[in-house]
N, C-alpha and C positions, 0 to 999 in steps of 0.2 A: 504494500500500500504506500501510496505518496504522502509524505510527510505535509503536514498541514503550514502553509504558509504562516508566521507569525506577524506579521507587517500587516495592519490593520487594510481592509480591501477597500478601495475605492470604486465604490457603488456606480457612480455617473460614467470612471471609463467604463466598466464591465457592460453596463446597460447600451452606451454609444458601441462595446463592441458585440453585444447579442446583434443589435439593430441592422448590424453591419454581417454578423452570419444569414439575418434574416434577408437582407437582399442578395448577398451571393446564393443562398438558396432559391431563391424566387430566377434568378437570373440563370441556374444551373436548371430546373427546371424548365426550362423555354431554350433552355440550348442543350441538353445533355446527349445531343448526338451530333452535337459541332464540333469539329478539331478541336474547339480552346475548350470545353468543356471539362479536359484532364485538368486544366489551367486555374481554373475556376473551383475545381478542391479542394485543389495545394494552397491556394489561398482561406480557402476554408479551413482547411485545417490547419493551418498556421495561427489564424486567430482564435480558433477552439481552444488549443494548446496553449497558447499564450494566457487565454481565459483562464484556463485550468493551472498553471501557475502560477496565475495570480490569485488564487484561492478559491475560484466560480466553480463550483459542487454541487449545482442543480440542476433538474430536468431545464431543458430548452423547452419553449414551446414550440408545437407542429410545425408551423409557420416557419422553424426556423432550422430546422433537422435535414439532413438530407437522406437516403434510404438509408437500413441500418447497415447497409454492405458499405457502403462509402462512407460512414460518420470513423473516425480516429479510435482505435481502440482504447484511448486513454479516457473517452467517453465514455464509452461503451461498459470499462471496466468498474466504472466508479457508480453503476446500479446491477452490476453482474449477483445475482443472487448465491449468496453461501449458506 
C-alpha cells in the first residue's frame, strides 16, 4: 500500500485537476479510435497519478473515469477489495 501523503492536500488543485481528467475523458470518448487517442491516456494518467500522490483516495465520478481497462492501476488498486 502507498504511504499516505502527510503535507496537508490542496483541495482546489485536486478538484481543477479531477475537472481536467473529466475533459480528457469526454475528449477520449469522441476520439478513442483516432491515432492521438493512445495520447490522450498518457495524459490521463499522468494527472491521475499525480492526483494520487498528492493524497486524492476517492472514487472519481462516471463522468470522469475512462473504461476500467485503460484507468492506471494505481487507481484501480486503491478500491481492489481484500
Amino acid at each position: 500500500m502507498m504511504p499516505t501523503n502527510t503535507i496537508p492536500v490542496d483541495e482546489r488543485l485536486l478538484k481543477t485537476m479531477e475537472l481536467k481528467l473529466s475533459d480528457l475523458a469526454a475528449l477520449w470518448r469522441g476520439n478513442k479510435n483516432a491515432p492521438h487517442a493512445e495520447t490522450i491516456v498518457r495524459q490521463y494518467h499522468a494527472i491521475l497519478r499525480c492526483m494520487i500522490e498528492l493524497g486524492f483516495h476517492e472514487p472519481l465520478d462516471a463522468d470522469s473515469e475512462l473504461p476500467n481497462r485503460l484507468m492506471p492501476t494505481e487507481y484501480l488498486d486503491l478500491f481492489e477489495q481484500q
